[in-house]
C-alpha positions as CSV (number, residue, x, y, z in Angstrom):
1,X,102.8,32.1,43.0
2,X,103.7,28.7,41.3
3,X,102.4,26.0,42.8
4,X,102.8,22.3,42.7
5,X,100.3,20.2,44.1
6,X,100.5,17.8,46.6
7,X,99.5,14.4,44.7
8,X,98.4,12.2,48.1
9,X,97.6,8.4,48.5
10,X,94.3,7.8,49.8
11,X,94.2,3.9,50.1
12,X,90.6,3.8,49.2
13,X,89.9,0.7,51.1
14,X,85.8,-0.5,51.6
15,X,85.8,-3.3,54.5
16,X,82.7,-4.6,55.6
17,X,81.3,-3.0,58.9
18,X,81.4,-6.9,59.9
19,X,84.8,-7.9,59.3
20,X,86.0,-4.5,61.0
21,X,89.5,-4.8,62.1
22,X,92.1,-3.0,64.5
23,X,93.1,0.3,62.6
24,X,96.0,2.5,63.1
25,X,96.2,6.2,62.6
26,X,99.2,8.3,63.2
27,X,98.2,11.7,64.2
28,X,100.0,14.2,63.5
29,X,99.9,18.0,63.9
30,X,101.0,21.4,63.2
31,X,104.4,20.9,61.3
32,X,104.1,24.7,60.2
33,X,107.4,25.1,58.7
34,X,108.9,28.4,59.6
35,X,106.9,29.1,62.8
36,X,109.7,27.4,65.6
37,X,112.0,29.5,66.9
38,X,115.2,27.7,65.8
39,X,113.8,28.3,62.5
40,X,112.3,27.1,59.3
41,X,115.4,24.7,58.7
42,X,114.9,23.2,62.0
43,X,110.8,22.9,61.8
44,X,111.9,20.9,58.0
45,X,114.5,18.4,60.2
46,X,112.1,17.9,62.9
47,X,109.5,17.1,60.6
48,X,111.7,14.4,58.1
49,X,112.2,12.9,61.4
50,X,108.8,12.2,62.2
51,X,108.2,11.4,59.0
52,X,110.6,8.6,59.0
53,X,109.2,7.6,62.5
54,X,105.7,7.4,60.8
55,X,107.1,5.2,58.0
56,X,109.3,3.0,60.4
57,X,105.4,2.1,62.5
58,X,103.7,1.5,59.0
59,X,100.1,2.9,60.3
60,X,97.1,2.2,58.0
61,X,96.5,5.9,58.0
62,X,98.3,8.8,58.1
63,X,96.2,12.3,58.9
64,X,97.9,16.2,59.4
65,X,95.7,17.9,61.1
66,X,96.3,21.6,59.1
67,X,98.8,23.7,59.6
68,X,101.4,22.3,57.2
69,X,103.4,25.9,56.8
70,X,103.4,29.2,58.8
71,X,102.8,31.3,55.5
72,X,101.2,29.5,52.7
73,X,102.8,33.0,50.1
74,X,106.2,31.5,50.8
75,X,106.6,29.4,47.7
76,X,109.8,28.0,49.1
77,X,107.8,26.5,52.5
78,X,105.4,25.1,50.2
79,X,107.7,23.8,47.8
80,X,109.7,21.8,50.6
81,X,106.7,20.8,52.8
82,X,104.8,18.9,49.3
83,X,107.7,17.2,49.1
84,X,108.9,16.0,52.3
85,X,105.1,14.7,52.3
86,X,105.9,13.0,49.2
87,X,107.9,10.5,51.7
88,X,105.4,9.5,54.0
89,X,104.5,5.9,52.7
90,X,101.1,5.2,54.2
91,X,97.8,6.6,52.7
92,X,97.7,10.6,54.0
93,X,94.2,12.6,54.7
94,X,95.3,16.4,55.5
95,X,92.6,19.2,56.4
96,X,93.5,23.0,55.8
97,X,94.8,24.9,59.0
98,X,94.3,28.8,59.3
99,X,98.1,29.0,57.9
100,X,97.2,27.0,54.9
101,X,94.0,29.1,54.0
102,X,94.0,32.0,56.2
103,X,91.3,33.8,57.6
104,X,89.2,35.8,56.2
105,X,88.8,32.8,53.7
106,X,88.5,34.0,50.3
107,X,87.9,32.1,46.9
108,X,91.4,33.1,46.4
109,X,92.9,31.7,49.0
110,X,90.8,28.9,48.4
111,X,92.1,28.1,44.9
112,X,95.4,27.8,46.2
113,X,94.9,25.6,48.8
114,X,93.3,23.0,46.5
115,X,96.0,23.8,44.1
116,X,99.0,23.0,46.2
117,X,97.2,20.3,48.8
118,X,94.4,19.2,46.6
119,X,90.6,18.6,48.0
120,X,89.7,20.5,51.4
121,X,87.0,17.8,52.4
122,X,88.0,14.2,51.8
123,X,86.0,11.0,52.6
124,X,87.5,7.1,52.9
125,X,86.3,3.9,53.9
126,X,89.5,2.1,56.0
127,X,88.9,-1.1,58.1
128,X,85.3,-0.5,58.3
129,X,85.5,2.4,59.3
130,X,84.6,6.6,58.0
131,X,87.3,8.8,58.0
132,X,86.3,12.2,57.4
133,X,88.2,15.4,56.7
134,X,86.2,18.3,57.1
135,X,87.6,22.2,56.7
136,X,87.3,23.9,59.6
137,X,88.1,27.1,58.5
138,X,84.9,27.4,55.8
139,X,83.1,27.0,59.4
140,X,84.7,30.9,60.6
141,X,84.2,33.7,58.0
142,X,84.3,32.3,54.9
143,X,82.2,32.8,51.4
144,X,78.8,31.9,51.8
145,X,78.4,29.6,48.9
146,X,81.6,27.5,49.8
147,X,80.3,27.4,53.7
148,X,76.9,25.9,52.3
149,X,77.9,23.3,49.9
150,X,80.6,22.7,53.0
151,X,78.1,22.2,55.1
152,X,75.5,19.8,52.9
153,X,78.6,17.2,51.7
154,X,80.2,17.0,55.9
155,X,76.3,16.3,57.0
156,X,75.4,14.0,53.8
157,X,78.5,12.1,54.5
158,X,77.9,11.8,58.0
159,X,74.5,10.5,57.6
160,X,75.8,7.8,54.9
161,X,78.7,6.5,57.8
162,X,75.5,6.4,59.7
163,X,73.1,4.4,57.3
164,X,75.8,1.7,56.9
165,X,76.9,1.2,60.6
166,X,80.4,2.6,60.2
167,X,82.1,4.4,63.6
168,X,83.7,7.9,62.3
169,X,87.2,9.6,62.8
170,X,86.5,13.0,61.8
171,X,89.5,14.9,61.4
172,X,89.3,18.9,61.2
173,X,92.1,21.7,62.2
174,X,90.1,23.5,64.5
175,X,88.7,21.4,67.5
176,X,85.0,22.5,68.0
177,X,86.4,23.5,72.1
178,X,89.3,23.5,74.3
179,X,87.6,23.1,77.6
180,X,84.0,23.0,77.4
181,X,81.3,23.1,75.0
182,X,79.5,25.8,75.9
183,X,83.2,28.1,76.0
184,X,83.2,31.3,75.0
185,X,83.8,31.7,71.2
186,X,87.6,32.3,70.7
187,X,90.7,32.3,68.4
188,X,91.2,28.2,69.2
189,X,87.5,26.9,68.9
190,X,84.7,27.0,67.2
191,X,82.0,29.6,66.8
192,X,79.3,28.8,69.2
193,X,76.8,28.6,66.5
194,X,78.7,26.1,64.2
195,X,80.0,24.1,67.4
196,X,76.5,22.8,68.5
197,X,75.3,21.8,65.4
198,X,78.5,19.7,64.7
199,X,78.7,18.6,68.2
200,X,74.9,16.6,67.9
201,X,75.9,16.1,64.5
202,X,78.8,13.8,65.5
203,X,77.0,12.3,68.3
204,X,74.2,11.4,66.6
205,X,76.2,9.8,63.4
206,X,78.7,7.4,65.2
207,X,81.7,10.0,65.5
208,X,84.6,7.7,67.7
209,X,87.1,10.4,67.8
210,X,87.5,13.9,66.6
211,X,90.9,14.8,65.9
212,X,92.4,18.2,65.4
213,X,95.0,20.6,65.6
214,X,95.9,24.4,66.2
215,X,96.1,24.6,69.9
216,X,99.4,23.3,69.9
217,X,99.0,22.2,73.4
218,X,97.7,18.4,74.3
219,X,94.1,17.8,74.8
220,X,92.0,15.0,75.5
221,X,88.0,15.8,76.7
222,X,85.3,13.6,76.4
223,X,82.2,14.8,74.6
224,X,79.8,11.6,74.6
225,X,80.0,8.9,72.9
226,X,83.7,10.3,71.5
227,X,86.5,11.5,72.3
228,X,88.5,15.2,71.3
229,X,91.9,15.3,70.9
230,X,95.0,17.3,70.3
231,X,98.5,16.3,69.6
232,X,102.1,17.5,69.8
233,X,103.5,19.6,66.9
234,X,107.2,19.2,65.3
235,X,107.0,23.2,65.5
236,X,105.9,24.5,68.8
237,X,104.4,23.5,72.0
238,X,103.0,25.9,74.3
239,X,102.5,23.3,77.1
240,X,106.4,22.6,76.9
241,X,105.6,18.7,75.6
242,X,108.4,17.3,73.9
243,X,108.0,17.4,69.3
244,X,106.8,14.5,68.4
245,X,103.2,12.9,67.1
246,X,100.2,10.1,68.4
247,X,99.6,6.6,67.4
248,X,95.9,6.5,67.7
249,X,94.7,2.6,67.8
250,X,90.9,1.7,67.3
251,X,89.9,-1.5,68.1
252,X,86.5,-3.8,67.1
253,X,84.8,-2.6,69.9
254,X,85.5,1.4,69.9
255,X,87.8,1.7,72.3
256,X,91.1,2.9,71.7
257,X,94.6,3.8,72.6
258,X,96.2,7.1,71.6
259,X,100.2,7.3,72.5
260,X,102.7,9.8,72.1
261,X,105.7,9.1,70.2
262,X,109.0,11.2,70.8
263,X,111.4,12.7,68.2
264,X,114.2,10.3,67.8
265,X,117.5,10.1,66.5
266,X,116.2,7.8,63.7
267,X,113.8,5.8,66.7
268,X,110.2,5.7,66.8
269,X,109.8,5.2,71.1
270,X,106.9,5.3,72.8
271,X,107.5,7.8,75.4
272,X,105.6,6.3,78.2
273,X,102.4,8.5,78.0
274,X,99.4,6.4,77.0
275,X,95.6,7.4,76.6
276,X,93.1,4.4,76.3
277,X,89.4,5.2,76.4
């Protein structure tokens, strides 16, 4: 399969945990072109129409929580999604979904995931703040060696955000749970194992919010000190919410406002649903 890879800008940008400023991050999930129903033209429109929504608000941030196609072996889906990513104009952080590197993960499968979307764990500084892409899917059955050195650079990183005082977005595909920490294991969560040790992980290293994907449904619990959320896709929602994506806010102080923007014809709107924590 040729492959052309997906050449993002990360706005490296180190601000002093001091002068920390209101940052914006628009939030969005699950395009997976070729999963809606109406179609893998449809899933393409939907998505250039976020995108230009996304450009329109001019976040400081731009994350994709996984998921970017429905079958990563359709050179055609990958070929169109790397570039209409090639139009979003603010820095862009994605994380691999299970379409993107499908289980069982495989060095193979891994090679072409970094070929096409480059590096599966990223790290920024933004506005004094960590953000953190982790890959969820080295977390499920995965090689071993990958899964450790996985494991090392998400806690070494963690514990640097931690040494210099800097509140975390971690961004992943997979959210550790949908309902409850202690859930059964399942296709949408974590394995029990992993999700504990991440879950005190976070706590313990300043995590803010945790943002993910996959469930296609949205989801806001609480996990102290941060938050867990899920947006809407541009491909399918199961809990019938309209396509469209989040503007997550985060102030000085931690708190933050999380707000759904509809699908437009060439508006960004805020649809009236807002989440402040």
């Amino acid at each position: 399969m040729k492959t052309t890879c997906f050449i993002f800008a990360v706005l490296l940008l180190s601000t002093a945990c001091e002068n920390r400023t209101t940052l914006t991050v628009a939030h969005l999930c699950d395009p997976q072109l070729g999963f809606g129903a109406d179609g893998f033209a449809a899933d393409s429109a939907r998505f250039e129409q976020e995108i230009r929504q996304v450009n329109e608000l001019a976040p400081d941030l731009v994350v994709i929580a996984g998921d970017m196609v429905n079958d990563i072996r359709e050179e055609h889906a990958v070929s169109t999604i790397v570039k209409l990513m090639a139009k979003i104009r603010p820095p862009v952080i994605l994380t691999p979904g299970n379409h993107d590197l499908p289980d069982p993960v495989t060095a193979e499968g891994l090679a072409r995931y970094r070929a096409v979307f480059g590096n599966d764990f990223s790290y920024i500084q933004c506005k004094g703040r960590a953000i953190i892409s982790a890959n969820s899917q080295l977390w499920r059955e995965a090689p071993e060696e990958e899964k450790e050195a996985h494991r090392q650079k998400l806690h070494r990183t963690l514990q640097q955000a931690k040494k210099k005082k800097l509140p975390v977005i971690l961004l992943t595909h997979v959210p550790p749970f949908v309902v409850s920490a202690d859930e059964k294991e399942e296709y949408f969560n974590l394995p029990l194992d992993v999700r504990k040790e991440l879950l005190d992980l976070a706590a313990e290293c300043g995590v803010v919010v945790w943002l993910s994907g996959h469930t296609h449904t949205t989801l806001q619990r609480t996990h102290a000190p941060f938050a867990i959320l899920n947006g809407e896709t541009t491909s399918v929602n199961f809990d019938n919410h309209p396509a469209g994506f989040r503007l997550l806010t985060v102030y000085p102080d931690r708190h933050f406002d999380w707000v759904f923007n509809a699908l437009q014809d060439g508006e960004t709107v805020d649809a009236g649903e807002e989440t402040r924590q």
